[in-house]
C-alpha positions as a printed NumPy array, in Angstrom:
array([[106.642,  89.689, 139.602],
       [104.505,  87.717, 136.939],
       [101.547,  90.844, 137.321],
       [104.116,  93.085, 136.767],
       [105.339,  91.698, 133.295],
       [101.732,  91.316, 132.372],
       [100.811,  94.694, 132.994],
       [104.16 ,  95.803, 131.218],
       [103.199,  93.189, 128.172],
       [ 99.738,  94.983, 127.662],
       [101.287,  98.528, 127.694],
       [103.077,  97.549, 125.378],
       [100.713,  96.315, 123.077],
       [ 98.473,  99.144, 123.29 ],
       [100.302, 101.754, 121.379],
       [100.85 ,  99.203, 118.37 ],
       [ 96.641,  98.656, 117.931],
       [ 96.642, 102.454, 117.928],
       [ 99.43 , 102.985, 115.429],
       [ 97.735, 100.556, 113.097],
       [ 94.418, 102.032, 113.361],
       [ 96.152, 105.587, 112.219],
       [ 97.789, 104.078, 109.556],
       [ 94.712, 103.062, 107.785],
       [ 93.923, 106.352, 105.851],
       [ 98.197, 107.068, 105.333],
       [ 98.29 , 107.688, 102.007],
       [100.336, 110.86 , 100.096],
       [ 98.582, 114.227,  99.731],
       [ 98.485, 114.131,  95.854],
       [ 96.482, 110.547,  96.022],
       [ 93.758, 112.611,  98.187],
       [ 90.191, 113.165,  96.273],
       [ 88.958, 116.657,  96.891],
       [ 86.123, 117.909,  99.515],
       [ 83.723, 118.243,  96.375],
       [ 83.991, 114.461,  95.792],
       [ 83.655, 113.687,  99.912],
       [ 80.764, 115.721,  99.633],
       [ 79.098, 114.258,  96.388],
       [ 79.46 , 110.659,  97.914],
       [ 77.349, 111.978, 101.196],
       [ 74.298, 113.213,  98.453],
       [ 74.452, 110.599,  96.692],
       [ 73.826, 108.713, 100.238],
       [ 71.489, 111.113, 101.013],
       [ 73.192, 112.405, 103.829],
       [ 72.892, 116.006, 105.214],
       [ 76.877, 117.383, 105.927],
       [ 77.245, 119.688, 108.717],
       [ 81.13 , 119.614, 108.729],
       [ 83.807, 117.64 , 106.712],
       [ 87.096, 117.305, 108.57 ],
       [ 90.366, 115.408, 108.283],
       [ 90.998, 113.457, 111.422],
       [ 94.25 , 110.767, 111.795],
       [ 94.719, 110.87 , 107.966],
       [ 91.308, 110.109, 106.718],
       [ 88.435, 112.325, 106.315],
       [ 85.631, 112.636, 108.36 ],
       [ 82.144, 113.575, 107.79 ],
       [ 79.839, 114.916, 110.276],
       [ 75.974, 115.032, 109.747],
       [ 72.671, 112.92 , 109.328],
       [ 71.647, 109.875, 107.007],
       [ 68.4  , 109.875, 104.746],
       [ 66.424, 109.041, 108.363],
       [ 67.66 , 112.274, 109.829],
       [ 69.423, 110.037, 112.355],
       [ 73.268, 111.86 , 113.727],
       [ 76.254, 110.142, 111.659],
       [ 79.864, 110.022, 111.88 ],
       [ 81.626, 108.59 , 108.789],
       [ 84.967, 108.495, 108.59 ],
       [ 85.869, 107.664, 104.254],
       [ 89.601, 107.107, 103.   ],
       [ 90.968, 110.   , 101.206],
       [ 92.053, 108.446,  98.13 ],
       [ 89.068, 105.572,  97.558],
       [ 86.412, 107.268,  99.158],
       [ 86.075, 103.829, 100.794],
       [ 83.725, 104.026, 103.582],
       [ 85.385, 103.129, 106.794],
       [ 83.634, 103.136, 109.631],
       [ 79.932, 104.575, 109.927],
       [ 78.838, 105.564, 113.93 ],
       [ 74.979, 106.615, 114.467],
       [ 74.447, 108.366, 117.639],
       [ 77.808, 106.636, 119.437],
       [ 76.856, 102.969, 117.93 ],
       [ 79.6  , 102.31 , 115.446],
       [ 79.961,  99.711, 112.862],
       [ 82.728,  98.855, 110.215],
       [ 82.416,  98.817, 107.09 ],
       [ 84.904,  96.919, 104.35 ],
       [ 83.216,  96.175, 101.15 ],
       [ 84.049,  99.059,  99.526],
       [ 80.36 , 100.266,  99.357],
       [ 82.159, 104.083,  99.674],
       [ 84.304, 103.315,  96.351],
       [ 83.579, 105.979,  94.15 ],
       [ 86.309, 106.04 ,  90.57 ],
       [ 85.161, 109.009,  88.658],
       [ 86.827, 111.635,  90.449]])
């Protein structure tokens, strides 16, 4: 009985962790920044794009840093905060609001 209602407990919890991860980038359409300005951050990283993609709300940039190293970055739509950066599947957060970018 008691490993039942801890297994139920975590099942529980595990859709709530993923909700608040997908809220994270939930902001209205007309806050977004364009593409252009997604784009303009990665150059002025000195990243190479391959693909730019919206994925659970935020955008999502696929390509390689200034090493030539594989990248994921996923950047808020309306700060152009940068999120989360993953090289080649080891992924670190970022929340300084290095990816903060006003004048667009």
């Amino acid at each position: 009985m008691r490993s039942t209602l801890t297994i139920l407990a975590c099942v529980a919890v595990l859709p709530v962790g993923q909700a608040l991860a997908k809220d994270e980038c939930f902001v209205p359409m007309a806050e977004w920044k364009p593409k252009e300005a997604v784009a303009a951050l990665a150059a002025q990283k000195g990243w190479t794009v391959r693909r730019i993609k919206i994925d659970d709300g935020c955008y999502e940039i696929d390509g390689t840093d200034a090493q030539g190293q594989r990248i994921e970055v996923t950047i808020h739509p309306s700060s152009l905060e940068i999120l989360e950066i993953e090289q080649d599947g080891a992924g670190h957060r970022h929340r300084d609001g290095e990816g903060h970018h006003d004048d667009q």
